[in-house]
C-alpha positions as CSV (number, residue, x, y, z in Angstrom):
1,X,117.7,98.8,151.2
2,X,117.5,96.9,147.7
3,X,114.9,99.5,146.2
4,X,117.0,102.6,147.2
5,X,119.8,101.4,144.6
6,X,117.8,100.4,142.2
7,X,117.2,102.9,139.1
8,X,113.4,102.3,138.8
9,X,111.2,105.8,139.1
10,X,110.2,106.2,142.2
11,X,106.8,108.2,143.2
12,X,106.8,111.4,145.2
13,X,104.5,112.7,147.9
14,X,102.5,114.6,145.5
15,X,101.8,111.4,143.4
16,X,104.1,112.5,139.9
17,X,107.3,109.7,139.3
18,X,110.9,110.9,139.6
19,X,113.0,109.8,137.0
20,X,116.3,111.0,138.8
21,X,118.5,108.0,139.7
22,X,118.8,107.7,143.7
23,X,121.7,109.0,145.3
24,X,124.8,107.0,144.8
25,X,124.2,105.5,141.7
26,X,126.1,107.4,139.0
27,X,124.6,107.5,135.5
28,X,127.4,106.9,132.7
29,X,125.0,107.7,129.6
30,X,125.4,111.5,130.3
31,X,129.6,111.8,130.7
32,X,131.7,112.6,127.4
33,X,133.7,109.9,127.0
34,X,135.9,109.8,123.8
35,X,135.5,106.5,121.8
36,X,139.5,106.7,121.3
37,X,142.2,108.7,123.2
38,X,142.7,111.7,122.0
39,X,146.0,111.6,119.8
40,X,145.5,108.1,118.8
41,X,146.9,107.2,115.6
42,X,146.0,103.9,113.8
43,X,148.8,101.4,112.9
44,X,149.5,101.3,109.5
45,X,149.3,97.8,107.7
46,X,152.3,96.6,105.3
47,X,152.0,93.7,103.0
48,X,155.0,91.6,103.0
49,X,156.5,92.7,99.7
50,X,156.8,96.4,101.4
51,X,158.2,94.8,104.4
52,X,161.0,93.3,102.5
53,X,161.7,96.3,100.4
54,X,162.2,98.5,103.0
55,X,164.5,95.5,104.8
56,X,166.5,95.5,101.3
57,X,166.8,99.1,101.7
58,X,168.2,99.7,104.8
59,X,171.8,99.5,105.5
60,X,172.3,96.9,107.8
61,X,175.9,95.9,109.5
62,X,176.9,92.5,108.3
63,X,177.1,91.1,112.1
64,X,173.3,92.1,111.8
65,X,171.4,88.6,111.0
66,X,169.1,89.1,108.4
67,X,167.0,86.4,105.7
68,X,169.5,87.2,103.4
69,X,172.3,86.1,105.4
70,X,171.9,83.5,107.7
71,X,174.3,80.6,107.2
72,X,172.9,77.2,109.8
73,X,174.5,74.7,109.9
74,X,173.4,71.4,108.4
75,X,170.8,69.3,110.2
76,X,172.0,66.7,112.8
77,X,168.5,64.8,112.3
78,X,168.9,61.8,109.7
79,X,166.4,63.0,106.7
80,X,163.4,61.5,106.1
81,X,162.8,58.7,103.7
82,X,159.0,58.4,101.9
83,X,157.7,55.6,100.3
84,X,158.7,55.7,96.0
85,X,155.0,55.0,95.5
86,X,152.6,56.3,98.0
87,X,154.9,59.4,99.0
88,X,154.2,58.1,102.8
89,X,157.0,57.7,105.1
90,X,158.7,54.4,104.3
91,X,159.9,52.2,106.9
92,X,161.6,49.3,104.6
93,X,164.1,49.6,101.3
94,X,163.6,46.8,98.9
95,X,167.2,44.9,98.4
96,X,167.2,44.0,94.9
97,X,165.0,47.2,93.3
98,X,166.4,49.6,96.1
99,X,162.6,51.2,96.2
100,X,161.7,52.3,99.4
101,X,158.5,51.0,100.7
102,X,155.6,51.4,103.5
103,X,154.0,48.3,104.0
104,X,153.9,44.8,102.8
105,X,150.9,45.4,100.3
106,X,153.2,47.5,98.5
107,X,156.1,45.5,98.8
108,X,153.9,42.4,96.6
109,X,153.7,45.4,94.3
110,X,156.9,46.5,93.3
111,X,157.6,42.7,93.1
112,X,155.3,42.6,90.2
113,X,156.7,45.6,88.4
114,X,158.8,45.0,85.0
115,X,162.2,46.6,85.6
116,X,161.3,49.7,83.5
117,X,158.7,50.9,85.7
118,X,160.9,50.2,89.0
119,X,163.3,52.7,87.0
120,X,160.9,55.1,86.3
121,X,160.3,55.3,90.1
122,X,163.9,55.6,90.7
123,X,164.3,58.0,88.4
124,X,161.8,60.2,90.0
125,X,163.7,60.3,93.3
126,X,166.6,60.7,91.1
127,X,168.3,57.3,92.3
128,X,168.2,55.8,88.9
129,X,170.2,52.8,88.9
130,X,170.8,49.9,85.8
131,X,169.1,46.8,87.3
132,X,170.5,43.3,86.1
């Protein structure tokens, strides 16, 4: 029962192979098939800056939300505080400098700054402050 589905040639009475496929077995290599339907249109790609454009263009109703005019309100989530000299998230504010800190390693080191570079630091997180 196996052979008779297989595609293999199969030899006739009179000794020449048949190349036919056996009953039942339906050869696909022979049907037109399309590669796409017919009436198929690509997509057309658009870089961002058209996107926009043609955003900026429209006329949109000002209940619409769009980029341009979304108001949120502010975050409920306290921000973030980052360590004044590795940028990594600090965990500890120095009392006397006020330099935020992530570990004690750094903490020996902002104890052995001069004051002018502790204000330098400051200054770059725009928290300068005149230390006595």
């Amino acid at each position: 029962m196996a052979s008779s589905m297989t595609a293999s040639p199969t030899s006739s009475s009179n000794g020449q192979t048949d190349n036919s496929p056996p009953i039942g077995v339906i050869n696909m290599a022979h049907t037109n098939k399309p590669f796409k339907k017919p009436g198929y249109t690509p997509k057309k790609t658009r870089n961002l800056k058209q996107i926009i454009t043609l955003e900026k263009a429209k006329e949109w109703k000002t209940s619409t939300p769009t980029y341009w005019n979304i108001e949120a309100l502010p975050s409920m989530t306290p921000q973030k505080k980052y360590c004044d000299i590795t940028g990594l998230e600090a965990k500890y504010t120095d009392p006397k400098t006020r330099l935020r800190y992530h570990s004690t390693e750094i903490y020996q080191s902002i104890k052995s700054q001069p004051i002018g570079v502790v204000q330098q630091f400051l200054g770059l997180r725009n928290a300068a402050v005149v230390l006595k």
